[in-house]
N, C-alpha and C positions, 0 to 999 in steps of 0.2 A: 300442322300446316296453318301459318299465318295466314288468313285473307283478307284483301281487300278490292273494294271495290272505288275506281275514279273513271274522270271523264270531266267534259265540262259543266258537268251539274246543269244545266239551264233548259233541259228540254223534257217532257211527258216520257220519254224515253228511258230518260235517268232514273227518273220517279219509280218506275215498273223494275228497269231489269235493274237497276242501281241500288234506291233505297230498299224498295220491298223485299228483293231478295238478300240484301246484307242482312235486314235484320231477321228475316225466317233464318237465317244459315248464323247469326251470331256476331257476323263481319263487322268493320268500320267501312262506310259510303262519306269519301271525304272528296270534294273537287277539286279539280287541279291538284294533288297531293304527293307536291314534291318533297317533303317533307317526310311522307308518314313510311314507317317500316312493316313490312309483310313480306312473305315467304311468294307470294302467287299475287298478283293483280288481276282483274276483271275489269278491261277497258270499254266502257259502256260507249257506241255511239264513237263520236269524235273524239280524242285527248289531244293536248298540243306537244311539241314539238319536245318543250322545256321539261315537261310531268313525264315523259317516255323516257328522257336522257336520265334524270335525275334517279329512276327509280331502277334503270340497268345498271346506274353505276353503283349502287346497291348492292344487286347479284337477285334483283326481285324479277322471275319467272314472267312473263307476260299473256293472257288469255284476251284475243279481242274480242269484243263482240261488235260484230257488226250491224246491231240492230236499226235501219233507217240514217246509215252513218254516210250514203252519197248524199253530194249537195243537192238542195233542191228549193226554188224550185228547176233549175237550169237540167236537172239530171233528168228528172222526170219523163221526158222525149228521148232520151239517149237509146239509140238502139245497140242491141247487142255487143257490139264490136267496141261500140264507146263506153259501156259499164263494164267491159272486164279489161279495156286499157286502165279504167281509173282504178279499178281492185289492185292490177296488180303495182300501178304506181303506190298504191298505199301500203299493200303490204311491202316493197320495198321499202317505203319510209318508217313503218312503222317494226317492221320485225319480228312479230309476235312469234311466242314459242306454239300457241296454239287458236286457235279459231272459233266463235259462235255463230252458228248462222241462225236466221229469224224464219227460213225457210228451209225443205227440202233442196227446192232448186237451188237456193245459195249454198247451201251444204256440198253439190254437185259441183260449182262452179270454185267452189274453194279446194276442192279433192286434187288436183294441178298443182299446189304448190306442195302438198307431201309433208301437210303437216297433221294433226290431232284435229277432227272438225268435232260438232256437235249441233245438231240441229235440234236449239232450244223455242217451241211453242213458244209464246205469251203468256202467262197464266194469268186468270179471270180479274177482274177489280176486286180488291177484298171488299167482304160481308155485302156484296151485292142483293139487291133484295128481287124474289120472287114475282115473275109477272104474275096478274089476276088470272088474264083471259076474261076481256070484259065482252057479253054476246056481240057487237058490233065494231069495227074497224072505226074508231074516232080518231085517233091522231097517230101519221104516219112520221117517226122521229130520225133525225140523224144525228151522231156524235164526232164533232172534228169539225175544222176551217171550212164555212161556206164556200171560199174562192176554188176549191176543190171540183164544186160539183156544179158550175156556172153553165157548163154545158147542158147540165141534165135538167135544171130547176125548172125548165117549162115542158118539160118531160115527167117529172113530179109532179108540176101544179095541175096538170090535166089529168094525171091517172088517180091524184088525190080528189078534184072535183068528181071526176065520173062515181066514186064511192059514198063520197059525202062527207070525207076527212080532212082534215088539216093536217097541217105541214110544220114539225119545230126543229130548229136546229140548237142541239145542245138542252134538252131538255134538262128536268130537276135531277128523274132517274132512268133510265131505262126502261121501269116497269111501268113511266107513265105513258109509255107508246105500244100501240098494239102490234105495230110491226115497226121496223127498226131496217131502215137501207145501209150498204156500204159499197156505194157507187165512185167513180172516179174518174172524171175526163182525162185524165191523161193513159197514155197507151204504151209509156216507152218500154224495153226493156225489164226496168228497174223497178218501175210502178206497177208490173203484173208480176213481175216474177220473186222481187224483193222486199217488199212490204210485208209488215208480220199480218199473222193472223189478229189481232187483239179485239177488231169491231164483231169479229166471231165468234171469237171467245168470250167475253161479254154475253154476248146473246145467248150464247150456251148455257150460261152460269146461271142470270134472270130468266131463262125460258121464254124469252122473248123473239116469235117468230120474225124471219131475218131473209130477207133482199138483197142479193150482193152479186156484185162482175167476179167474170172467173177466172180470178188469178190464183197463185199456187199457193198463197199461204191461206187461204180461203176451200179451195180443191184439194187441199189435201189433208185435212182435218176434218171435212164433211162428215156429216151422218146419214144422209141420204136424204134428209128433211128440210135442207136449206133450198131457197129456189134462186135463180140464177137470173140475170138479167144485163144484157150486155148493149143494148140498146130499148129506146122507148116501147116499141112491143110489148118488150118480152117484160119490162115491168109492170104495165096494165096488166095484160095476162095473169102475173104471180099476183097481184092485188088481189084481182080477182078469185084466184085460184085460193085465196085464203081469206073471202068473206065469210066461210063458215065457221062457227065457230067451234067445234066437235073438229076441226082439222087446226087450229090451232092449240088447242089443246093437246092432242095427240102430236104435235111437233115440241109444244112447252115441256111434256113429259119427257121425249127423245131427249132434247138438248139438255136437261136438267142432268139425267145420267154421264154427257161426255164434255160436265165440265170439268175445268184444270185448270185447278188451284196455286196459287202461289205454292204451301208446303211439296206440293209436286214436281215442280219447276225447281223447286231449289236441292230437293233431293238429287234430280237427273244430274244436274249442274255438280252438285259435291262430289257425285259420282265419277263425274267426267273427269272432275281436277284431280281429285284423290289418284285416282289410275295412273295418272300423266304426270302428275307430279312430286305427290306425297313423296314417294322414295327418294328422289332426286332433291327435294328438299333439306328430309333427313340426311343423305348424305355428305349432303354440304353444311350442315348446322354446329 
């Protein structure tokens, strides 16, 4: 079984389930790749119109994944009713023979069309390095687009002053934050229920104790060691609740155990295709 992996190359997106995982599995990650021959594609995110045509008329099997693939930012606010009008507008466009979802809940909301789902985790940033656990809370980090968290940032500045830490966004690494938020103003649908896990898993990998809203790709990879925070409150509180440092530690140790690696990720993933489509490949070859 041929693989490959397309989409429009242009997004953190492509990088993760696109390139990393072509080359853990062996694949070519080529964009837009109307051109290229393979037995199975892996459409990462969005693909256009011309790359979908080109590669059916081939007899090349289709797997979408729809990782962060609503538009956004307009989607973001969509309640329930308007993200699965746009799901199923796309899989009529798009036709896939089989599905990825980034989430459980999307895995659920994809089970309706009666086709092959797989609910693929994120797997961690490769060779992520090791947080310290330095004894004091000095700098409180976030990784992603500030305009994201416009709402919360004077909800940060104050629970960061009250400890006596600063605030970075997009630090060097991970491990240069003693704790590490994954907050998000938006509320719609698609933003709590359809967003990967990846700012978790990360944290998991570095041992980097982790602040985050409860949405599903977040709640459902827990360890039991992440704290939660859905408004201002309740992140003071978890600040607080992880000045010590013997409790951070004891969470660095947890998360260290449940991270997930690329090689992992790309195994579930061969697994998945191989089932669904290997034979059917061969039979047609």
């Amino acid at each position: 079984m041929k693989l490959l992996f397309t989409g429009r190359g242009t997004s953190g997106s492509w990088r993760v389930r696109g390139i990393q995982l072509a080359a853990t599995l062996g694949a070519e990650a080529i964009p837009n790749a109307v051109n290229a021959e393979a037995d199975v594609a892996v459409l990462v995110k969005r693909t256009e119109d011309r790359t979908i045509r080109a590669l059916r008329s081939r007899g090349v099997k289709l797997a979408w994944d729809l990782v962060d693939a609503y538009p956004q930012p307009a989607g973001n606010d969509w309640n329930e009713r308007e993200a699965l009008a746009w799901l199923e507008r796309e899989m009529e466009r798009i036709k896939p023979d089989a599905v990825i979802a980034a989430t459980a809940r999307m895995a659920e909301d994809l089970r309706p069309f009666g086709l092959p789902v797989l609910w693929l985790k994120h797997h961690h940033r490769p060779h992520i390095r090791r947080n310290p656990i330095r004894e004091n809370i000095q700098v409180v980090g976030y990784e992603g687009s500030a305009s994201y968290i416009t709402k919360w940032r004077e909800a940060i500045r104050n629970a960061c002053e009250r400890i006596g830490a600063s605030f970075v966004v997009n630090p060097d690494t991970l491990a240069d934050c003693d704790v590490v938020l994954a907050l998000r103003d938006a509320k719609g649908y698609p933003a709590r229920n359809w967003k990967s896990n990846v700012k978790l898993a990360n944290a998991h990998a570095s041992g980097t104790p982790w602040i985050g809203c409860t949405e599903s790709g977040y709640t459902e990879i827990a360890t039991g060691c992440e704290y939660w925070a859905d408004n201002a409150k309740q992140l003071g509180v978890a600040l607080e609740w992880l000045s010590e440092q013997s409790t951070r530690e004891q969470i660095c140790d947890r998360f260290i155990k449940a991270a997930y690696p690329v090689e992992k990720a790309a195994a579930e993933l061969h697994s998945f295709l191989a089932q669904n489509f290997e034979r059917k490949c061969a039979s047609t070859s």
